[in-house]
N, C-alpha and C positions, 0 to 999 in steps of 0.2 A: 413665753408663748402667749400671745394673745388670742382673748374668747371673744365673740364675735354672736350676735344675736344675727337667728335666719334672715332680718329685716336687711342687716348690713351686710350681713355676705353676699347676700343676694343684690344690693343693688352694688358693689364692688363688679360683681360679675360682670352685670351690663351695664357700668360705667367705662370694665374695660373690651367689652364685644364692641362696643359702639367706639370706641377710641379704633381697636382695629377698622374696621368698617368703614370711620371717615367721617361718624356722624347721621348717617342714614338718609332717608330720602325726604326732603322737603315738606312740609305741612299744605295741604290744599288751600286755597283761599280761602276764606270764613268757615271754615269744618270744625266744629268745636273738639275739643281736647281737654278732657277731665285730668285734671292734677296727681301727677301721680302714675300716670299711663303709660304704657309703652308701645313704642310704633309699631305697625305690622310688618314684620318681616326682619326687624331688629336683632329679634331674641332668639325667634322659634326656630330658625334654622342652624341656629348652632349649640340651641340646647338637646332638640328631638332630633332621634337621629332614627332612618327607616330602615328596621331588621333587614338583613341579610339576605336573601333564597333560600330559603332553604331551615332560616334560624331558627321560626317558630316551632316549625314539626321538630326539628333537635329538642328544644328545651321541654316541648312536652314528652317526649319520649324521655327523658331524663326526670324530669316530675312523675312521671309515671311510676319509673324504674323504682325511684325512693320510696312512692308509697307501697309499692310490693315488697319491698324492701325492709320496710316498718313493718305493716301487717306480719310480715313470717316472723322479725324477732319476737313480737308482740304475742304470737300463737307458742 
């Protein structure tokens, strides 16, 4: 098994999002581009992904739950 620093796994990831993808969309004429960067729209839509309807109220009622949960062992 190989160990992998966050640096490299991370750009493995969108070396291969962007292999899917095609390459992504064109560079504007003279727009400058820092070394290193990644294009808008490249990465973020298949890393973030938009809760559900519904999922936040779930997860806080379940955060909730655990801390009532704790407090009563705790007493």
């Amino acid at each position: 098994m190989t160990a992998f620093t966050f640096g490299e796994a991370t750009a493995r990831v969108l070396a291969q999002a962007a292999r899917e993808q095609g390459g992504g969309a064109p560079h504007r004429a003279h727009a400058g581009v820092r070394r290193g960067s990644i294009e808008a729209g490249t990465f973020e839509d298949n890393f973030f992904a938009k809760p559900g309807k519904g999922e936040c109220d779930r997860l806080i009622r379940m955060a909730r739950v655990a801390l009532d949960t704790g407090r009563r062992v705790k007493r």
